[in-house]
N, C-alpha and C positions, 0 to 999 in steps of 0.2 A: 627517223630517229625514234628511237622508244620511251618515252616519258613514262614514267608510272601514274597509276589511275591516278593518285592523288595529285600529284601535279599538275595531269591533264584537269581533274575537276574544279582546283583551286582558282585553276587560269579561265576556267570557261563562268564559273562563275564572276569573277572580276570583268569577264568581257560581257559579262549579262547585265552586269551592273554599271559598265559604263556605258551599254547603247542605251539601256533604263533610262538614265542620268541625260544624253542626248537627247531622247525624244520627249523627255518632259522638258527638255534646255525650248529646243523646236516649238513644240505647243505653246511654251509660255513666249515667245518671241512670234506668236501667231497671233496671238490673241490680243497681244499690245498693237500690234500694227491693226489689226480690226477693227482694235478701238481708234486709234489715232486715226486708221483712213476707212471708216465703213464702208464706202462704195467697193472693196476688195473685199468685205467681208461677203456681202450678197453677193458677187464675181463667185466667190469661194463655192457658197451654197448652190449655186446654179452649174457649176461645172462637175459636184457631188450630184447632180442628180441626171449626168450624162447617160450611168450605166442602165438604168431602168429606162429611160428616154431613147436611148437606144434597142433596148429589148421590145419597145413597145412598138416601132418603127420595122423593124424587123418580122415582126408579127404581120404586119399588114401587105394583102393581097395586092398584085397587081404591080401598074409602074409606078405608083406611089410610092412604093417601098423605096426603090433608089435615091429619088427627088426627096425625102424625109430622113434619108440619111447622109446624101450629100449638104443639106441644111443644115443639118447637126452640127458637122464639122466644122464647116464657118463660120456658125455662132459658139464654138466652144475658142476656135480659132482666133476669132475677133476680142471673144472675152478673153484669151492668155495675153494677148495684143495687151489690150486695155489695163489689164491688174499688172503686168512689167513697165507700164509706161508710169503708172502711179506711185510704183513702187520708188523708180528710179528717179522720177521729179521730187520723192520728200525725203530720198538722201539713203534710200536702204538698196541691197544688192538686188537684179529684176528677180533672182529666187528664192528669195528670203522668205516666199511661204512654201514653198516646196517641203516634202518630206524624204528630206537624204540619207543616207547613211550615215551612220560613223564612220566608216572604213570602207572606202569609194571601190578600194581595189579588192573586195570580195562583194559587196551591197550585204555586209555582215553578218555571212555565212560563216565565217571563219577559214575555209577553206576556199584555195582559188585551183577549181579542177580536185587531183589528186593529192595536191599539195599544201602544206598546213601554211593559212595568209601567216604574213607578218607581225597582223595586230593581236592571232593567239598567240604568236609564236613569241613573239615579244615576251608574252604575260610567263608562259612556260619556263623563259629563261631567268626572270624574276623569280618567279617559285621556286626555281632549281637549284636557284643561289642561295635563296633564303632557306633550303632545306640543308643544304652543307653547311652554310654558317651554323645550322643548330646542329652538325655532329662535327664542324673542325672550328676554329679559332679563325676567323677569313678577316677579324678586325684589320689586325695589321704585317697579316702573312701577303707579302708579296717577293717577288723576283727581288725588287728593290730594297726591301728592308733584309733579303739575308743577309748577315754578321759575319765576313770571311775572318774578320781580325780575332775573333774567338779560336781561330784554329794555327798550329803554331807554322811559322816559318822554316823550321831548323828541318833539314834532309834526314829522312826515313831511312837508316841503310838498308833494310829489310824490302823497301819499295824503291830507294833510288829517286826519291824526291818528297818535301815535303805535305804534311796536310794541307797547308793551305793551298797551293798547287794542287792538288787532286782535287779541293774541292772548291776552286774557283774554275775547274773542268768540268766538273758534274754539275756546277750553278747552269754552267753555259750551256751542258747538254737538255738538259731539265727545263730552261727557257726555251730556249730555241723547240726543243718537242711541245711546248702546250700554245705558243705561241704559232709555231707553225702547223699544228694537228689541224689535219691528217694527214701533213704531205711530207713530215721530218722521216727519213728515208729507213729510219725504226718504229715498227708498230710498235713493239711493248719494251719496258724498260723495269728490271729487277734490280732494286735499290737496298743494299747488304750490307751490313755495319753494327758495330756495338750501341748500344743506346742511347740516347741523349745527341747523336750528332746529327739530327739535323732530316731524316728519311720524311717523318711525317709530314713538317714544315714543309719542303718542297712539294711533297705530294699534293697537301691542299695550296701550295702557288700553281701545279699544276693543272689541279679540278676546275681553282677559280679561273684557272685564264679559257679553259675550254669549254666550262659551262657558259660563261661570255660572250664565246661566239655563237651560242643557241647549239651545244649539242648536248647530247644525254649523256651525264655523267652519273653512275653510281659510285658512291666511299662508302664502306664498311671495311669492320676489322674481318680476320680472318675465320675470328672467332663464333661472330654472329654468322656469315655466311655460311659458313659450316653447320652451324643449328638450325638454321632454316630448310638447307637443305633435307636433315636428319627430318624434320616435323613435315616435311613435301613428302615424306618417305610413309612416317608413320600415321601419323594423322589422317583421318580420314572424310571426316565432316567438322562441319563449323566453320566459323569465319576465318577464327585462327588458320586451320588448314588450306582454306583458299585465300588467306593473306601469304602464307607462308610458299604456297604455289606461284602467286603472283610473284615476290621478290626474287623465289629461283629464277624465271622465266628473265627478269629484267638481269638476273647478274650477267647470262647469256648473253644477250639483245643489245644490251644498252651501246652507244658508240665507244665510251670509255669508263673501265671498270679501275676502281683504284682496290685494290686488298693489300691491308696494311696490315700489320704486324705478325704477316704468318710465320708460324713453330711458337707464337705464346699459345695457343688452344691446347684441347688433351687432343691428343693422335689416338687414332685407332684405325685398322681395317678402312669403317665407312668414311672417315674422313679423307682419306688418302685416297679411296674412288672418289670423292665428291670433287677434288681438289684436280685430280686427273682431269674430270669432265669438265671441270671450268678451264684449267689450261687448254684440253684440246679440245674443244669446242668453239672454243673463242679463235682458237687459231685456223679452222677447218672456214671458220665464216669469215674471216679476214679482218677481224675487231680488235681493236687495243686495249692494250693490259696494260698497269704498272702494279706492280709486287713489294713490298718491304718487308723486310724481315733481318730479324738478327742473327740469321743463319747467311753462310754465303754457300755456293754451288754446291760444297763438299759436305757440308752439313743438312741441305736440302736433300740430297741421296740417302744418307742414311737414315734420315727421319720420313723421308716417303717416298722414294723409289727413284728407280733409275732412269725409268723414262720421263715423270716430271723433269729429274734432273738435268736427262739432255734434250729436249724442250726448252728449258730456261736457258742453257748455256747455248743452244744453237740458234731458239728465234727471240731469244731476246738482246738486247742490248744492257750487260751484267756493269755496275755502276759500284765498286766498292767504298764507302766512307770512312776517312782517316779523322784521327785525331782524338781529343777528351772528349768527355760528356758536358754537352754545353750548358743542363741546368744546372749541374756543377761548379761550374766556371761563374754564371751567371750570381749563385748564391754566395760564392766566394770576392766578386766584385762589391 
């Protein structure tokens, strides 16, 4: 999964800071028991000084050498004997002076193998959450708090059923996708509708339910990702330019790309490749997309092109939204 630097850095410092927080936890539960049972404190000191006692054993000629290190072992042997037996007569666990890990299942590497442990992995999906909450509203955007009764009952003759019907269908398709990603049998889903009903809100019950399960979610509007792109383009040095390189790279990569509100940015030329290469690149690598916009199929084509178009309409899952505008409704209650 692709985290962005920052994530990755925020998580690794938290995991720096909690094995810190452990081995001073560790030292200061050593030191009490040293004091309460001194004869494990000397135990301690004499098994610290195996390694050089070893070296010097080794050094020496002859059949000595074996008989001086087979001794070793028995008297380091007999002292682990001896400091777990005192341990466990004055009520503490026999390795309470031991130096363990935090995180048994990497010995707090962070990685077990190829694979990111659990205990960064954790922190990542912390960070990942807490960076959407600071660009969508995740307080109390969920599955469950959507407001079907904001949209009306009465039959659409134009659609043959009404809003509320359609969009207690899209509730259902929209859960069932972030809760079952990556296995809902539509990678991506273009979410199309007049304003205020409702596109954003799902999207981030979307992001939140996937970033949850620890994958990589990018949300940005459509408008920023298209300037970064332009600045990956022009830019050439500085930070800005290799920040701006970095978030192209992640729009690609990431396991789930949310672009919201595309056809509000300025169109031009470069945006309409940029916009190409995010659709089909993302589809070429088999990543999932969700798309909002106040444009539907037909309005997508003629604001940028025909193969976007049929892209959208052939590998996406097209989700149209009936009904008012809900901060409308909202301000009129």
């Amino acid at each position: 999964m692709s985290y962005s630097p920052t994530i990755l850095a925020r998580a690794e410092a938290r995991l720096k800071q909690a094995q810190e927080a452990h081995r001073r936890q560790q030292a200061q539960q050593q030191a009490a028991i040293h004091q309460a049972l001194p004869r494990t404190a000397e135990i301690d000191r004499r098994l610290r000084q195996t390694a050089p006692r070893i070296l010097a054993a080794s050094l020496r000629q002859g059949a000595n050498q074996e008989g001086a290190l087979a001794a070793l072992r028995r008297e380091n042997l007999a002292l682990q004997e001896e400091a777990r037996a005192l341990l466990t007569q004055a009520g503490y666990p026999a390795d309470a002076l031991e130096d363990t890990p935090l995180c048994p299942l990497c010995g707090d590497r962070g990685w077990k193998g190829a694979a990111m442990c659990p205990c960064r992995g954790d922190l990542c999906r912390q960070e990942q959450i807490a960076e959407l909450s600071s660009l969508l509203d995740l307080g109390d955007q969920s599955f469950q708090t959507f407001r079907l009764d904001y949209y009306s009952d009465q039959v659409d003759p134009q659609y043959g059923r009404s809003p509320r019907e359609a969009m207690a269908l899209i509730l259902r398709v929209c859960r069932q996708y972030g809760e079952g990603f990556p296995q809902y049998p539509h990678r991506n889903l273009f979410l199309y509708g007049a304003p205020g009903l409702g596109k954003t809100f799902l999207s981030a019950c979307i992001a939140r339910t996937v970033a949850e399960k620890g994958r990589s979610v990018v949300y940005d509007t459509a408008a920023n990702v298209f300037a970064r792109f332009e600045e990956k383009k022009f830019l050439r040095y500085g930070e800005e330019a290799r920040q701006a390189g970095e978030d192209t790279r992640r729009y690609l990569a990431c396991d789930l790309l949310i672009l919201d509100d595309l056809g509000s940015e300025f169109t031009s030329p470069f945006v309409q490749a940029a916009l190409y290469q995010v659709v089909n690149t993302r589809l070429i690598d088999g990543k999932h997309t969700v798309i909002s916009s106040n444009l539907d199929p037909e309005g997508i084509r003629q604001r940028y092109s025909a193969q976007v178009a049929s892209r959208l309409q052939g590998e996406y899952l097209c989700l149209g939204f009936l009904g008012e505008d809900i901060r409308r409704l909202r301000r009129g209650r």
